[in-house]
C-alpha positions as CSV (number, residue, x, y, z in Angstrom):
1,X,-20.0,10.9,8.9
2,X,-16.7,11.7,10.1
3,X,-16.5,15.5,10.6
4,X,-13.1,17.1,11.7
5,X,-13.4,19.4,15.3
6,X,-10.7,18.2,17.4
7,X,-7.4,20.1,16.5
8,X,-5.7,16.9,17.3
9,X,-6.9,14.9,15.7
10,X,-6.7,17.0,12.7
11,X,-2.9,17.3,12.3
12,X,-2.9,13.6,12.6
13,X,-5.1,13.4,9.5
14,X,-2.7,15.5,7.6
15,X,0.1,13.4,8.0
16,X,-1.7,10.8,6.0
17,X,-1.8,11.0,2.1
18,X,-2.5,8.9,-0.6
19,X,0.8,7.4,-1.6
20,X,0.7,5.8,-4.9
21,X,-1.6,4.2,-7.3
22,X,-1.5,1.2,-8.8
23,X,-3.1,0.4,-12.3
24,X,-3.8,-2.3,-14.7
25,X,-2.9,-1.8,-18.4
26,X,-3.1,-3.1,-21.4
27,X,0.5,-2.4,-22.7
28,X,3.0,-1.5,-20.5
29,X,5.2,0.0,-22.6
30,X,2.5,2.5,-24.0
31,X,1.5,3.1,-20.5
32,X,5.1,3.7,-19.6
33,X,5.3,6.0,-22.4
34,X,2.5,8.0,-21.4
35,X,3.2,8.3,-17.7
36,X,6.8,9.1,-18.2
37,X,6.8,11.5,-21.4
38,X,3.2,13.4,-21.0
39,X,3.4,13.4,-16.7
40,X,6.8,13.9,-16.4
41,X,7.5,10.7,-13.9
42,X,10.9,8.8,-14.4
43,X,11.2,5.1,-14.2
44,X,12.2,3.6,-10.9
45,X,12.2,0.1,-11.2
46,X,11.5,-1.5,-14.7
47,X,10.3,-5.5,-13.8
48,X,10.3,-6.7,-17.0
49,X,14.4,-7.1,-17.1
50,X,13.6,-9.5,-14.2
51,X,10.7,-11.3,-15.1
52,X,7.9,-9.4,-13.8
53,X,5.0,-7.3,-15.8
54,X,5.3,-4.4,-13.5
55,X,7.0,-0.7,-14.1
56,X,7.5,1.5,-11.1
57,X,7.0,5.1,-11.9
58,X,8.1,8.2,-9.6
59,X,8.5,11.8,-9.2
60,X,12.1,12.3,-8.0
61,X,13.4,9.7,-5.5
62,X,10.5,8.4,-4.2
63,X,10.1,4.6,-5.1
64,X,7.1,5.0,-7.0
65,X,4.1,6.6,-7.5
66,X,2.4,4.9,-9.9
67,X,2.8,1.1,-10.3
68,X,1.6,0.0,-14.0
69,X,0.6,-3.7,-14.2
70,X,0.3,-5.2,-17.3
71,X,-2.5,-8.4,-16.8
72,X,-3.4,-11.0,-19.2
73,X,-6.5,-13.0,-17.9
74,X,-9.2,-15.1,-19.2
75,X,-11.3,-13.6,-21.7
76,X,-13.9,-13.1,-19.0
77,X,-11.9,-11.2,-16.7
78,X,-12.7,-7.4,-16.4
79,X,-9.2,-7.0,-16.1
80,X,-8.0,-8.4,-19.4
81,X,-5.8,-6.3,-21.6
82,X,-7.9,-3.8,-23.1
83,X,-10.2,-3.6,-20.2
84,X,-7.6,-1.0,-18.3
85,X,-8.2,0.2,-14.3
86,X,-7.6,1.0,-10.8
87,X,-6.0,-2.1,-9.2
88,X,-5.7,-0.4,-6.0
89,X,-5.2,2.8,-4.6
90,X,-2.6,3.2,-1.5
91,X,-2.7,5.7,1.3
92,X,0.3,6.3,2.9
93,X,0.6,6.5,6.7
94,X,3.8,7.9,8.4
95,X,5.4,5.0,10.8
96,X,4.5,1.5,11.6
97,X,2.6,2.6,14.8
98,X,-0.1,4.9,12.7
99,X,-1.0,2.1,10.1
100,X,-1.3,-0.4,13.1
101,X,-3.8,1.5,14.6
102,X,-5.6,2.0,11.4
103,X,-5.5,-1.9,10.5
104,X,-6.5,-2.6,13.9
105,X,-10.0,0.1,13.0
106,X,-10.7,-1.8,10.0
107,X,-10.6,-5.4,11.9
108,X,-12.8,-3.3,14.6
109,X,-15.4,-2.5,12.1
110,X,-15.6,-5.9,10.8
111,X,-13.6,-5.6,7.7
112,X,-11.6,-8.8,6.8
113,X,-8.2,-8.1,5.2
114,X,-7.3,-9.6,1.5
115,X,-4.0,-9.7,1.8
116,X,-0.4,-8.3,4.2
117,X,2.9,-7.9,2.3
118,X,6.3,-6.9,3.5
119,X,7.7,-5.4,0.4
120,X,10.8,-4.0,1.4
121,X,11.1,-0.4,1.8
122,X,7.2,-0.5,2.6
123,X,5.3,-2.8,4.8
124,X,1.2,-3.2,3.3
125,X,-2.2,-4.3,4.5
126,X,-4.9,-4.7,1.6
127,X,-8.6,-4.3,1.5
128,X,-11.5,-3.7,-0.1
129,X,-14.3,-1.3,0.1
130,X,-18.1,-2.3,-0.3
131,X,-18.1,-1.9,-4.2
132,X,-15.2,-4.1,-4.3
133,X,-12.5,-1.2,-4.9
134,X,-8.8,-2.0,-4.1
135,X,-7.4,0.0,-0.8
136,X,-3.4,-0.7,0.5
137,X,-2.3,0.9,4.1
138,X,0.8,0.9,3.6
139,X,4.0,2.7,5.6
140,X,7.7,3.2,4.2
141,X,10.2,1.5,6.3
142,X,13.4,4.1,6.2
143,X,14.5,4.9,3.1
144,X,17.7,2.7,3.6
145,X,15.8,-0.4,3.0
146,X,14.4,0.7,-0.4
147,X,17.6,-0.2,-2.5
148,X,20.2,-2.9,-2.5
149,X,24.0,-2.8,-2.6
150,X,23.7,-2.1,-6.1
151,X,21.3,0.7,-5.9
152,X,18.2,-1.5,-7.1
153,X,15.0,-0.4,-5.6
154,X,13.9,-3.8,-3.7
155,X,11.3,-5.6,-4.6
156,X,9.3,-8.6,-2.8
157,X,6.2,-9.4,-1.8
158,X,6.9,-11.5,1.5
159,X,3.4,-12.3,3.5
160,X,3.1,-11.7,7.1
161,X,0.4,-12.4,9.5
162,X,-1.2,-9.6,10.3
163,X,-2.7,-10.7,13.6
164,X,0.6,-11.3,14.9
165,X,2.2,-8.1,13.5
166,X,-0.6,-6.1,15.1
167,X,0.1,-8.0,18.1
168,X,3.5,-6.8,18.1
169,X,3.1,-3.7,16.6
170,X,0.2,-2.7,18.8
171,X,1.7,-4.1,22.3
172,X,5.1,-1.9,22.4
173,X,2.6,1.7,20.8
174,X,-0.1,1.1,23.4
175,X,2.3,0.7,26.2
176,X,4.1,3.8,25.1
177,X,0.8,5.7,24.7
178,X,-0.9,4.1,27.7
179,X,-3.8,3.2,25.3
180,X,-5.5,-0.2,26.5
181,X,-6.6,-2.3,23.2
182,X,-10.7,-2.7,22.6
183,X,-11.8,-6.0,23.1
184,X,-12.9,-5.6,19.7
185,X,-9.5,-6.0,18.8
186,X,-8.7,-8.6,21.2
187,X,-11.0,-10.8,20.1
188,X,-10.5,-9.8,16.2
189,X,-6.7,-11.4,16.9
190,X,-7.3,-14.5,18.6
């Protein structure tokens, strides 16, 4: 049990949140509907007009808050339309250097990653917990990366490889901080 005491470490905590959450629906345009004329959020970045079933939804200028997937599986999946749900939920770290050190606690504790996408205005690490639940760590790269020339929030989904990224990322905040790496963690990225 993790129990705060240490004043420090405290206001670190609170500069974490949970960022946005990303859900799997069975009609997007209902879904959109709902979020956007019962909650109040406005539409940031509607996929469908480029080919994807995804609508980002926000509060103000953020680039979203709630992503809304529409998913279309076999008629076993869980996840079918109909079968609505938590994809995954996202908590939001405040630079590159803080979700490095948290990636680098989940590889120490002997969680494997799913996944590691550069989406463009945010870089994101995925997991799951032990009842199979979706979790992104995720941080926003500055705000002039989220939208093109044209004003178009930006959208990809570029892999990286996290060992190297941490190697990277790690290196230049640890020499900073004067923090030596476990050998956990050492021998997590070989």
């Amino acid at each position: 049990m993790n129990f705060m005491t240490d004043s420090e470490e405290i206001d670190a905590l609170q500069e974490r949140r949970i960022g946005h959450l990303n859900l799997w629906v069975a009609d997007l345009e209902r879904a959109r509907d709902f979020y956007c004329d019962v909650l109040g959020l406005t539409v940031s970045s509607y996929g469908p007009d480029f080919g994807l079933p995804t609508v980002f939804l926000a509060f103000g200028n953020y680039h979203h808050h709630i992503a809304l997937n529409w998913y279309c599986g076999d008629a076993g999946d869980a996840r079918r339309p109909g079968r609505g749900g938590l994809n995954h939920f996202a908590i939001l770290y405040p630079d590159e250097a803080s979700l490095a050190k948290a990636v680098s606690r989940v590889l120490e504790h002997g969680v494997s990653t799913d996944d590691a996408r550069d989406h463009g205005g945010t870089l994101s690490v995925y997991l799951r917990d032990p009842d199979g639940n979706g979790i992104e760590l995720y941080y926003d790269k500055p705000r002039a990366c989220w939208f093109d020339s044209a004003g178009h929030l930006v959208i990809k989904a570029e892999p990286f490889n996290v060992k190297q990224w941490l190697k990277d990322a790690m290196g230049c905040s640890l020499e900073a901080a004067a923090q030596p790496m476990s050998d956990q963690l050492l021998v997590a990225m070989q």
